[in-house]
C-alpha positions, 0 to 999 in steps of 0.5 A: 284179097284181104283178109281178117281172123278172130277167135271167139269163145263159147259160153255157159250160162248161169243164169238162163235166156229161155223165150224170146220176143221180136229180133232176137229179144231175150225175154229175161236178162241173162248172165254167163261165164266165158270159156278159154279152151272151147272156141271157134276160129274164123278167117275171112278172105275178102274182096270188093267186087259187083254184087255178093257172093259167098263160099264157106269152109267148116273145118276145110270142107264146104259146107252149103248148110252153114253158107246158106245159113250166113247168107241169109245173116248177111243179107239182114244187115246189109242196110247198115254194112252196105258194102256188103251188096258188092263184096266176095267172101271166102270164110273158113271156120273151125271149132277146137271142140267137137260137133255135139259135145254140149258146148254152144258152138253157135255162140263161139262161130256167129260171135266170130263171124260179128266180130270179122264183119266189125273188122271188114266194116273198119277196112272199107273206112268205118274208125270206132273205138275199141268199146264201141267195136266191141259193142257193136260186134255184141249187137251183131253177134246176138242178131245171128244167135243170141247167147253168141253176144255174150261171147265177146266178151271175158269173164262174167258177161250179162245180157238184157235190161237189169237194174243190177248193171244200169249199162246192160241192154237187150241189144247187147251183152256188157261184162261185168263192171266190177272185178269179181271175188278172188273165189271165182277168178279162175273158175274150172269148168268141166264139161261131162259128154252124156251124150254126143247125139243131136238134141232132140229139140233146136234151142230156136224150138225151145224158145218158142214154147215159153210163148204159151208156156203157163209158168212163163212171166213166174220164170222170167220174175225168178230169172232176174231176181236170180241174176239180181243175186248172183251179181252181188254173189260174184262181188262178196264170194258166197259160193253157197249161195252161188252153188244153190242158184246155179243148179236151181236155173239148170234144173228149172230150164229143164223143168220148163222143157218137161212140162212145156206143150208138147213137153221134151225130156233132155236129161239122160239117166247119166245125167241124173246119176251124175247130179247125184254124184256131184251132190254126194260129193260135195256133201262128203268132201266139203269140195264146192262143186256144182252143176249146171246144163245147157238144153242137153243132156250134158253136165258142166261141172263148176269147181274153184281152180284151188280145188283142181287136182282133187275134182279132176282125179275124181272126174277121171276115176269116177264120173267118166263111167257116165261119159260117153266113151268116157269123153270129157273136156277140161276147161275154164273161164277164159279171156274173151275174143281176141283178134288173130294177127 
């Protein structure tokens, strides 16, 4: 057999994609930043053989859960990897970040998973450029889970139609076309784990509430003219403005769950206590660090490189009394996918 290996990050978003419409569409453009430390790592051994078959390794174990779920992803793009009717595939994946720990490992592992079928796709005679490899992979990745299209990517990523970027696509996520300010460089994140239990709503679930959701098109208006502003932030360096958007859309997506029909609160009391923390801290400390959430209960804390010794001894004497088993995650924006010889 040959085989194939990518690691992928996760992301966090800044911007929020909350509702979608046909495969896979994100009712509003979203933009994220990429993680370094939090990734997936895929390996795909691979033969030519009659028909498909598949096995599927999570951290060495099979897992049938996972199999059945990219089965059923192959299967859907079969009619544009047609060697995908007749191949064996042995996939063996890992996470460098815990199950639960708020960090979107679907991204991470489809967007790893895109990125080996790209490849695989190159072994059986397809030659693309490396930005059209990319973008293909991107195209791919979001088709299995949305915001893993992001992944792909390095820094500062978009996903969705805006006229802030006119080679930004609903199809495909695209990096930013500009190198950002300095300020946001080397940007630290810290993901703060209130909670390790499952989310009490799939974010599949989540999505389809916008669909009757009363403030739906107000949310997606606000959304792009958030990203509109964001994009020129990351160019000047405003981290006040940068900081007031952030935490408007984390705390808008949970408004948008609490008040959805029927209405779900993912926030815990340490989630608030924290926001209260950060915000007094920031306050005393002229520190520029800010917040933002997944649809979860656990915080990513935000804060420039320049600050790090001073927010992490803040972190491990004060906010880990609001972690779960005082458990934390240290990390920051990151590179993008990167091919594992």
């Amino acid at each position: 057999m040959k085989k194939v290996a990518w690691r992928s990050p996760s992301n966090i978003a800044l911007v929020k994609y909350w509702g979608k419409r046909g495969v896979q569409i994100p009712q509003n453009p979203s933009l994220s930043f990429t993680l370094e430390s939090s990734f997936s790592e895929m390996q795909i051994n691979f033969a030519a053989q009659d028909g498909f078959d598949l096995d599927f390794y999570f951290e060495g174990k099979a897992n049938e859960k996972f199999k059945n779920k990219i089965a059923l992803f192959l299967k859907s793009i079969e009619g544009d990897y047609p060697f995908l009717k007749n191949i064996y595939l042995q996939i063996h994946s890992s996470n460098s970040f815990p199950h639960s720990a708020g960090i979107a490992s679907s991204a991470s592992s489809m967007s790893a998973l895109a990125l080996c079928i790209c490849s695989i796709s190159e072994a059986f005679g397809e030659k693309l450029k490396k930005e059209t490899f990319f973008q293909k992979a991107s195209f791919l990745a979001r088709l299995a889970s949305g915001s893993a299209c992001r992944s792909v990517y390095g820094g500062a990523v978009v996903w969705g139609s805006t006229s802030a970027l006119p080679a930004s696509s609903d199809e495909y996520a695209v990096p930013l076309p500009f190198e950002m300010h300095p300020f946001f460089q080397a940007y630290k994140d810290t993901i703060l784990i209130v909670s390790a239990s499952e989310k009490s709503v799939s974010s599949r679930a989540g999505h389809a509430l916008m669909n009757t959701h009363p403030f739906a098109q107000v949310r997606y208006q606000q959304a792009n003219e958030n990203l509109l502003r964001l994009v020129e932030i990351l160019k000047n360096g405003d981290v006040e403005n940068f900081i007031r958007i952030v935490e408007n859309e984390a705390l808008t997506l949970h408004g948008l769950m609490m008040n959805s029909e029927p209405s779900f609160i993912l926030m815990h009391p340490n989630t608030l206590k924290i926001i209260e923390l950060i915000r007094d801290f920031r306050k005393q400390t002229a520190i520029p660090v800010c917040f933002t959430l997944d649809a979860g209960p656990n915080i990513h804390l935000l804060y420039p490189e320049k600050e790090t010794i001073a927010v992490q001894k803040w972190i491990s004497e004060e906010l880990v009394n609001f972690c779960e088993n005082g458990y934390y995650i240290h990390d920051r924006i990151g590179r993008g996918a990167m091919l594992i010889q």
